[in-house]
C-alpha positions as a printed Julia matrix, in Angstrom:
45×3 Matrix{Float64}:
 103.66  113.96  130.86
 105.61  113.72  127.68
 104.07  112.48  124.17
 105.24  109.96  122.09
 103.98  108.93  118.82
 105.81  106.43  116.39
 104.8   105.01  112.51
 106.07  101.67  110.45
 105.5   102.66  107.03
 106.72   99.06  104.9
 107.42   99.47  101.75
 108.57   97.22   98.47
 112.19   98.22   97.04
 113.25   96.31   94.32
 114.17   93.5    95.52
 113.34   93.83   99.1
 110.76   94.98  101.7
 111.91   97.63  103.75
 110.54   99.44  107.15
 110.99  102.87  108.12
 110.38  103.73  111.51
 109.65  106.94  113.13
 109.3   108.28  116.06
 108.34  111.85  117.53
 109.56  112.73  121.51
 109.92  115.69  123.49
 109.62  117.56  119.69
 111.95  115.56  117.82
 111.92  113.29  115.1
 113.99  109.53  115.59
 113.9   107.5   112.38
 115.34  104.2   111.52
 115.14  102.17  108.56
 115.41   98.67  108.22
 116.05   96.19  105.01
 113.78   92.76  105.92
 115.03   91.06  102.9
 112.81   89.66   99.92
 110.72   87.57  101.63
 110.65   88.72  105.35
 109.18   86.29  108.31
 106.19   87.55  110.26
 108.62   86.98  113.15
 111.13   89.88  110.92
 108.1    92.56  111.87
């Protein structure tokens, strides 16, 4: 069976909130970032 781990780290960037995403499969590293704006929606996470 394979493993699969991810992180969100969310972060403040002047002037917007930004999410970095990252994921680890089969020994390899996926990331994504993602600009929410400056005042994200709990429905934007």
């Amino acid at each position: 069976m394979d493993k699969v781990s991810g992180r969100l780290t969310v972060f403040f960037e002047e002037p917007f909130w930004v999410g970095v995403f990252e994921r680890i499969s089969e020994g390899k590293l996926s990331v994504c970032k993602v600009t929410f704006g400056s005042e994200p929606k709990d429905y934007d996470m």
